[in-house]
C-alpha positions in Angstrom: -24.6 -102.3 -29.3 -28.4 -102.2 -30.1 -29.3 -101.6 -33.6 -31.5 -99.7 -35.8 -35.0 -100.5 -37.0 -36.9 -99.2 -40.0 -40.7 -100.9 -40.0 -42.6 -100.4 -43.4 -46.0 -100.8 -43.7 -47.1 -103.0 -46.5 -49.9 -101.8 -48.8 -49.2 -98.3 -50.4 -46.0 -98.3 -49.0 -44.2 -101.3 -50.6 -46.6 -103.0 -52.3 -48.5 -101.5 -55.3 -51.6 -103.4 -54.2 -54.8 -101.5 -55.4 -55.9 -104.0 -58.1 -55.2 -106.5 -55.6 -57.7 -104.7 -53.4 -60.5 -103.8 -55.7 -60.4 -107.4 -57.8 -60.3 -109.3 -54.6 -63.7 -107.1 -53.2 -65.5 -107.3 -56.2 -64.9 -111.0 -56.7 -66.3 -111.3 -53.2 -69.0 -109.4 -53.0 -70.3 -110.8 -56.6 -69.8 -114.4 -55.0 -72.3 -113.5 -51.8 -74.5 -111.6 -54.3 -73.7 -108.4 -52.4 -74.3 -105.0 -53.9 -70.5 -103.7 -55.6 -69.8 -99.8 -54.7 -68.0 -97.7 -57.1 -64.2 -98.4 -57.6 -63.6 -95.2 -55.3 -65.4 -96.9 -52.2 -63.4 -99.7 -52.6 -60.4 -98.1 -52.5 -60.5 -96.7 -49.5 -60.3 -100.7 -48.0 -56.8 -100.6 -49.0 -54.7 -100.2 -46.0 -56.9 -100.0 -43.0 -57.6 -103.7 -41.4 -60.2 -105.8 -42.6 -62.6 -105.2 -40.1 -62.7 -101.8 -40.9 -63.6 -102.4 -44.6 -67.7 -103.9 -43.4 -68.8 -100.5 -42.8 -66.8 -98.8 -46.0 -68.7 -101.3 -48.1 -72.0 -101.5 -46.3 -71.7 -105.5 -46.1 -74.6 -106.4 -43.0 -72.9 -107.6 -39.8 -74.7 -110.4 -39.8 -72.4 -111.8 -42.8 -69.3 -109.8 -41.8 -67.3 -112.8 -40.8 -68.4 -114.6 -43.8 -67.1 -112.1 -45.8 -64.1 -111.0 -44.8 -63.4 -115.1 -45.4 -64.7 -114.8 -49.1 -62.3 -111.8 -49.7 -59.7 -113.4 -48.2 -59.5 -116.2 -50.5 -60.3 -114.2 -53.2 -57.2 -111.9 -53.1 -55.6 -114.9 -52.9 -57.0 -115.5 -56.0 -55.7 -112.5 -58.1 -52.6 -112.4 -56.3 -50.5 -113.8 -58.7 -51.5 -112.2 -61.5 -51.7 -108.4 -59.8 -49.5 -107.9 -57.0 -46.4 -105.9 -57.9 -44.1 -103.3 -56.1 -44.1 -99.4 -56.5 -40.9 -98.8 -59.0 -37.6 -98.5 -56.8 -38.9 -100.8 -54.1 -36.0 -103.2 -53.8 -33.6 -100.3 -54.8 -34.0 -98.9 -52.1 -34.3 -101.8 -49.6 -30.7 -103.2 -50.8 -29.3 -99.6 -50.1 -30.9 -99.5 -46.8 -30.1 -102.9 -45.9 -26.9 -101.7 -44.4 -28.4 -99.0 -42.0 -30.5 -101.5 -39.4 -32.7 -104.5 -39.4 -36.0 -103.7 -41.8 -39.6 -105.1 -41.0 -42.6 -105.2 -42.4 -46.0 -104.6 -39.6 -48.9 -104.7 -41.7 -52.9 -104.5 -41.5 -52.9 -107.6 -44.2 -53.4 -111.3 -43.3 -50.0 -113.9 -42.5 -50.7 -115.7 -46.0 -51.1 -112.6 -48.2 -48.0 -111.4 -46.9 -46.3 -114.3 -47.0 -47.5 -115.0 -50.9 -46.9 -111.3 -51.3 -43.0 -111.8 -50.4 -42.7 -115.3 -52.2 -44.1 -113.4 -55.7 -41.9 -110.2 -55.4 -39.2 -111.8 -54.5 -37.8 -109.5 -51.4 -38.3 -111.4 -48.4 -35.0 -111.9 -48.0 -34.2 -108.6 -46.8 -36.6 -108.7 -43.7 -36.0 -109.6 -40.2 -39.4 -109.9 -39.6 -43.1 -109.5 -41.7 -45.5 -109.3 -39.3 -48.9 -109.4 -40.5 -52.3 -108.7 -38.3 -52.8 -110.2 -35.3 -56.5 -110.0 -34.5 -57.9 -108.2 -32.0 -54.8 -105.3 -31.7 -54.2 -102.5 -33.8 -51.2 -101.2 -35.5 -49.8 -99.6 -32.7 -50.3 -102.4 -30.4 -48.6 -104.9 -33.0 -45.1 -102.7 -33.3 -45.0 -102.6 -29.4 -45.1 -105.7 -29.2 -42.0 -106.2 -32.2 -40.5 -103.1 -30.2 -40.4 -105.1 -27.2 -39.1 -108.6 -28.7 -35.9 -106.7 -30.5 -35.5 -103.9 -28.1 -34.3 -101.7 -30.6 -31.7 -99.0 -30.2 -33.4 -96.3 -32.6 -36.3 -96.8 -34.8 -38.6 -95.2 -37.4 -41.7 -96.3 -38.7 -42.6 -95.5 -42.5 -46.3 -95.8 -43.9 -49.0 -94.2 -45.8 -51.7 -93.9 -44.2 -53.0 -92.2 -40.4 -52.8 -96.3 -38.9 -49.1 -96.0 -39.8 -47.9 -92.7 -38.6 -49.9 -93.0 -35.5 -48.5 -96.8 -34.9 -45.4 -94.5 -35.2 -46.0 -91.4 -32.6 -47.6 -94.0 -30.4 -44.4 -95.8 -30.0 -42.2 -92.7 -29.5 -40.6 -93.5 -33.2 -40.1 -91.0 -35.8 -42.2 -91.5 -38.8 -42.0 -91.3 -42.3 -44.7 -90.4 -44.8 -45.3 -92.3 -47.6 -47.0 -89.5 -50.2 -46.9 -91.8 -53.0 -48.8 -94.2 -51.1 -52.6 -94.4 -50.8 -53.7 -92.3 -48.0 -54.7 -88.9 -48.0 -52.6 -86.1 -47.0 -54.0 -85.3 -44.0 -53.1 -88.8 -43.0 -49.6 -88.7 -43.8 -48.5 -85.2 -44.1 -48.0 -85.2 -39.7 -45.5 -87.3 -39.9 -41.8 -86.2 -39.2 -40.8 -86.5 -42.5 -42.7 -86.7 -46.0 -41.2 -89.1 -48.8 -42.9 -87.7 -51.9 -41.3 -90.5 -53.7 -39.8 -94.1 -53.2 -35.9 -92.7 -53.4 -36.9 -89.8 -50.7 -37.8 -92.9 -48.4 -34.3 -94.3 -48.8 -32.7 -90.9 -48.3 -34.8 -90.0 -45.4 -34.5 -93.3 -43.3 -30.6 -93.3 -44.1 -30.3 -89.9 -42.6 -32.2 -90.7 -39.8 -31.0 -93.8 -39.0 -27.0 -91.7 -39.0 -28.6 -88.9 -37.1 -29.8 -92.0 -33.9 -26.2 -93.3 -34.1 
């Protein structure tokens, strides 16, 4: 019998990863003597993929792959010291341990999710964390995990539009992450709207009965 899948996305969905974000950015920019946006602009780099983040901060393509190098090692930096989980996280992953294998597919690098897991202490209740692979997006990365475990049923759970369209794109059902970072208009298509960490364990597990 094929089993159940229920992918989260990482940032705004598990982790609580904004001062992550901004600390790591600043640090950056401040080390390539780059101009620093307001905390708001920065912001809005939490979640999408790296790339996307050159044009939100106005860094010059000709340093662009210098930089997203500098703020990689510098949210490795502050990891330690700011990374933590929304409250309920690992709550809810125990009780939905039981309904299906649970993923991770996220816009983040292999290392920061890796450290991520190590520091929280909740990598033992994933099958797989898959972090970015370059050159595909979200949708293209959960394809590719769809077709490795062949799933019998699946949902995909995130916060923001990358998410829910990985989601739709894969014919899964999807699960809005309110609590999360993105904006409503991002989420609120989804099939279902968790407004809250204990709606997301109450919506998958229903979902997850309703594909048996």
């Amino acid at each position: 019998m094929k089993e159940h899948f229920i992918f989260f996305d990482w940032d705004g969905t598990l982790a609580d990863s904004m001062d992550v974000c901004v600390q790591g950015i600043k640090l950056a920019l401040s080390r390539m003597h780059l101009p620093c946006p307001a905390d708001e602009t920065i912001r809005l780099c939490n979640g999408p993929a790296y790339d996307a983040c050159i044009g939100i901060l106005g860094v010059p393509e000709s340093i662009a792959k210098e930089f997203l190098l500098v703020r990689s090692k510098a949210e490795m930096e502050v990891l330690d010291d700011v990374q933590r989980l929304f409250p309920g996280i690992e709550e809810m992953l125990k009780a939905l341990s039981s309904e299906g294998k649970l993923c991770i597919v996220s816009n983040g690098l292999q290392q920061y999710l890796d450290r991520s897991l190590a520091l929280t202490g909740i990598g033992h209740y994933f099958t797989r964390a898959q972090a970015r692979i370059r050159g595909l997006d979200k949708t293209e990365v959960l394809r590719n995990l769809l077709q490795e475990y062949r799933p019998g049923s699946a949902v995909m759970i995130g916060d923001c539009a990358c998410d829910i369209e990985a989601g739709r794109g894969n014919g899964l059902r999807t699960i809005g992450a309110a609590y999360g970072y993105g904006k409503k208009e991002e989420w609120s298509s989804a099939d279902d709207i968790a407004y809250t960490v204990e709606d997301v364990a109450v919506l998958a597990r229903h979902q997850a009965r309703d594909d048996l």
